[in-house]
C-alpha positions in Angstrom: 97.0 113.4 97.8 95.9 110.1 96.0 92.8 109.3 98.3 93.2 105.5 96.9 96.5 105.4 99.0 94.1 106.5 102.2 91.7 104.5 101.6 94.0 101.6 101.2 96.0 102.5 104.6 92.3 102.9 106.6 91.5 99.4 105.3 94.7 98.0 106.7 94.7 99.9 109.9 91.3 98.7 110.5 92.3 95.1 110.1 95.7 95.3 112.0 93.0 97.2 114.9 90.5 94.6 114.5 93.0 91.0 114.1 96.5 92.1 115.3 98.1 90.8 112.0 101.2 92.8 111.1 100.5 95.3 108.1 103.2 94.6 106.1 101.4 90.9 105.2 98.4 93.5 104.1 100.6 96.7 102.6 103.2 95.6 100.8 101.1 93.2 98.6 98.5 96.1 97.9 101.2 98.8 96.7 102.7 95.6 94.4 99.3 94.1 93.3 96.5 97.4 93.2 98.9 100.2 92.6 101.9 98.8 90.3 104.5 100.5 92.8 107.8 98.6 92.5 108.7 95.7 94.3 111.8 97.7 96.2 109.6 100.5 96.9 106.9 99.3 98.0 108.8 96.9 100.8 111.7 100.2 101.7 107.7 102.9 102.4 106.0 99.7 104.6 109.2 99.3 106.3 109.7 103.0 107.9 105.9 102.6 107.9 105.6 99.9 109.9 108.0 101.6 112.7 106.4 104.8 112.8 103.0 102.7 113.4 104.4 99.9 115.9 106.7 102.4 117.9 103.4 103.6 119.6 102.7 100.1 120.5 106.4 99.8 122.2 105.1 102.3 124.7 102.2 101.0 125.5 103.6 97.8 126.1 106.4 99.4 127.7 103.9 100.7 130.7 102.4 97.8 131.0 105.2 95.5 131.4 104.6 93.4 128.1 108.6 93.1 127.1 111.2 90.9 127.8 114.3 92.7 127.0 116.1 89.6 126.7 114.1 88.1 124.0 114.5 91.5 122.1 118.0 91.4 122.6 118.6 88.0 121.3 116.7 88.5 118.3 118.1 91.8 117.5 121.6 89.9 118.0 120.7 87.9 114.8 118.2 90.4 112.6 119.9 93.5 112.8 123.1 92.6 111.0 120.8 90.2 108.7 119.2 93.3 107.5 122.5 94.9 106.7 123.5 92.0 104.7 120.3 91.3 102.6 120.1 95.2 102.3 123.9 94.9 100.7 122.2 92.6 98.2 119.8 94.6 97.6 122.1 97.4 97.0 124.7 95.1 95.1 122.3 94.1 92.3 120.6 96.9 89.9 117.3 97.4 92.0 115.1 97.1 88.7 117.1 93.7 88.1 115.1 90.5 87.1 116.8 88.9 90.0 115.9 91.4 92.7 112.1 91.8 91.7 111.7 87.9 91.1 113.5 87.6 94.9 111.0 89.9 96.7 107.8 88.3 95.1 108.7 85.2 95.8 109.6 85.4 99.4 107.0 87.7 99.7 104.6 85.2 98.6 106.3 82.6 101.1 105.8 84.8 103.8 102.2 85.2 103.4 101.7 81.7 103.1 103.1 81.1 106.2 101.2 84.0 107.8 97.9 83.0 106.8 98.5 79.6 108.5 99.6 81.6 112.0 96.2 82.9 111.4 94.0 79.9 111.3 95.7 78.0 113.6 96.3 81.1 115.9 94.3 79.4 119.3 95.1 75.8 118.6 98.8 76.9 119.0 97.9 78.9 121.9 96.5 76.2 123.4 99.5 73.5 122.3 101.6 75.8 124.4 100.9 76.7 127.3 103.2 75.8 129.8 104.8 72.9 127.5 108.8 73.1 126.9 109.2 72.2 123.6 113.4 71.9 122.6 115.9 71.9 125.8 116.3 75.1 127.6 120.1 75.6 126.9 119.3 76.0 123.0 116.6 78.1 123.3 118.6 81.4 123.4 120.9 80.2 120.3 117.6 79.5 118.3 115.7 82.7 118.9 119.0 84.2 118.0 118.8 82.0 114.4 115.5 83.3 114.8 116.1 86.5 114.3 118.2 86.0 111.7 115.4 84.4 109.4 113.4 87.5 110.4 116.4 89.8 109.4 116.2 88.6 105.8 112.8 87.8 105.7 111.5 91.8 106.9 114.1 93.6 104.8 113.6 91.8 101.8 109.8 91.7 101.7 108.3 93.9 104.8 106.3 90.3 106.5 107.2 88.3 108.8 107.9 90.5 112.0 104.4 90.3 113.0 102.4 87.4 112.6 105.5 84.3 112.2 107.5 86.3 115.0 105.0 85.8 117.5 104.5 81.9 116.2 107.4 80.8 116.8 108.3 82.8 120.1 105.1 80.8 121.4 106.6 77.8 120.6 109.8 78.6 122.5 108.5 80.9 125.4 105.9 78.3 125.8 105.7 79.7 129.9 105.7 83.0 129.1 102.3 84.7 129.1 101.1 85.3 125.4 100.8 89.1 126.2 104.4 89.6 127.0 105.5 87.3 123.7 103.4 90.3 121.4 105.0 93.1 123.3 108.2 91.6 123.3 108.1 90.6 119.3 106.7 95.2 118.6 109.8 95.9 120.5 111.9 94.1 118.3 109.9 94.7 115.4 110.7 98.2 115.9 114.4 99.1 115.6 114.5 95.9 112.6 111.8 98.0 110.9 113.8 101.0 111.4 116.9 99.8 110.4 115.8 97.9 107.3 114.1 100.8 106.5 116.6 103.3 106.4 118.7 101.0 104.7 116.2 100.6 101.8 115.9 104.7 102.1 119.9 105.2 101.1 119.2 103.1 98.2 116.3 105.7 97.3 113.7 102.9 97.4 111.5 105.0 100.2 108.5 107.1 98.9 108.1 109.6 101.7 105.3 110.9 100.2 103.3 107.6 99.5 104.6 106.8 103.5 102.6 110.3 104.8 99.3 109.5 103.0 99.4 106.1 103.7 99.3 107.1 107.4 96.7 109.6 106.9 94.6 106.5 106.3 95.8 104.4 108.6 96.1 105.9 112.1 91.7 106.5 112.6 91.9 102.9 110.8 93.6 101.0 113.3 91.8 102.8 116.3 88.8 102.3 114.8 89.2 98.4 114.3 90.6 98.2 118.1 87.3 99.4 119.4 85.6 96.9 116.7 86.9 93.9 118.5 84.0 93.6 120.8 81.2 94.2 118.1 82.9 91.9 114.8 83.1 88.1 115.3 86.5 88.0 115.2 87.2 84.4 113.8 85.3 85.0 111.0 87.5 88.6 109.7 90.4 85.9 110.3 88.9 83.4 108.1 88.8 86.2 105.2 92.2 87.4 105.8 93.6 83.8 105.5 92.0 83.5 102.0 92.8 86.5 100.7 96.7 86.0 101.8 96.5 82.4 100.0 94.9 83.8 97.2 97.9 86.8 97.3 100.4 84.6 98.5 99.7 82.2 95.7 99.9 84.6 92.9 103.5 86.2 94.0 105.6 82.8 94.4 103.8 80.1 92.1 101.5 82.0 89.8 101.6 78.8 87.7 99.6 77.2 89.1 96.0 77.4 89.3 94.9 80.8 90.9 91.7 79.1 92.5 93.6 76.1 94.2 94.9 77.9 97.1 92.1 79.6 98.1 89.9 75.8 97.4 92.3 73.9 99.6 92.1 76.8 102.2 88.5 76.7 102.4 88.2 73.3 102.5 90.4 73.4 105.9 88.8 75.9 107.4 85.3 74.3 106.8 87.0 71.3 108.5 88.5 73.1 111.0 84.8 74.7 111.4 83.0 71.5 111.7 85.6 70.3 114.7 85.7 73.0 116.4 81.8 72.8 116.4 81.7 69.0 117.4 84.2 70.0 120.4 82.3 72.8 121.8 78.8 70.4 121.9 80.8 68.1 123.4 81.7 70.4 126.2 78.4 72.0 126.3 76.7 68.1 126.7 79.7 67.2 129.7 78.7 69.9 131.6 74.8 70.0 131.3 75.9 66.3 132.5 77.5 67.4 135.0 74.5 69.8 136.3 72.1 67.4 136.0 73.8 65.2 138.6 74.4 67.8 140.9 
């Protein structure tokens, strides 16, 4: 057992525990970046991974009411024959090709980009939301169906996006639905795309069952341990961190070009920004209300 594989699948439990991103925006990059496992492999192991790990979440959320079977459906309509198609590509090309490798790391860094935006501007959307009907009701279904197709290709071909950009953009068009039901509704469909995308990647041989096992060794007291963390850890603070870092990752997959320190800059300039407004709000509140006492 290759204890660098535990450690690295504690480290991402804990943080999935302790923020609620998805692990593939963590995993995937770590087996390409730390451990030189191939592109194809690395996405085909986070993939079955991923719904081993979240299928335990489908039943909590089962109990406590947290789907909408609907919304699974209609995304599955659109990402479950996505992820036959883009795992046909996959297939069709020589999986060491140029074209293939170049493909995943780019998207892949895409994806993270996007991610670590959901997670800065997590609460703001949250509260941009709520109970605020966005497009026209009779296109809603037909979207989160196109939806599910961008999240087809996206998961299969790079392991990210069923998490973190699945639950953005359901909250932008479930606005009225509570925020609870949008994350168990978005596991339960992370699930069978996970599995299917997964064992599509595993008949083209591009699943390392072993690597999957150890990486679960590491990861099951890791996410339990960062679920109890919540309470104890400032939790904007971890989510500050994980935006840089999935810049800084992001970054280096799809432009490594450019300059390796301006992501993360830019990124720390907004949320130093961001930090300072949010600041300016709350002492604006605290003042109103200490207003508000004193004339009572």
């Amino acid at each position: 057992m290759d204890w660098g594989f535990v450690v690295a699948g504690f480290a991402v439990g804990w943080l999935v525990g302790l923020t609620g991103v998805g692990g593939g925006s963590l995993m995937t990059p770590i087996l390409l970046l730390f451990f030189n496992v191939k592109a194809t492999v690395a996405v085909g192991t986070d993939l079955l991974y991923a719904s081993l790990t979240k299928s335990v979440g489908v039943l909590a959320h089962g109990r406590l009411g947290n789907i909408d079977w609907r919304i699974v459906g209609l995304l599955g309509l659109g990402s479950v024959p996505a992820s036959f198609v883009t795992t046909w590509f996959i297939g069709h090309y020589s999986l060491d090709s140029e074209t293939v490798v170049t493909s995943i790391r780019f998207w892949l860094g895409v994806a993270l980009l996007l991610t670590s935006l959901s997670v800065i501007f997590r609460h703001e959307l949250l509260k941009t939301t709520q109970h605020e009907d966005h497009l026209p009701r009779p296109l809603v279904p037909f979207i989160t169906v196109a939806l599910g197709l961008f999240l087809g290709v996206m998961v299969t071909l790079t392991s990210v996006g069923a998490g973190a950009l699945g639950v953005t953009a359901l909250l932008l068009l479930y606005p009225n639905i509570h925020i609870n039901r949008i994350i168990g509704s978005d596991v339960a469909h992370a699930v069978p795309l996970t599995l299917v995308a997964g064992l599509g990647h595993a008949s083209l041989g591009t699943v390392d069952y072993g690597l999957l096992g150890t990486l679960l060794v590491g990861s099951v007291p890791g996410i339990w341990i960062g679920s109890h963390m919540t309470t104890r850890i400032d939790e904007q603070w971890v989510r500050s961190v994980l935006a840089l870092i999935l810049v800084y990752v992001g970054q280096k997959l799809c432009l490594p070009e450019w300059p390796q320190w301006l992501g993360v800059a830019l990124t720390l300039t907004l949320l130093i920004v961001k930090g300072c407004l949010d600041a300016r709000k709350k002492a604006k509140v605290t003042a109103e209300k200490h207003g508000v006492l004193r004339q009572q």
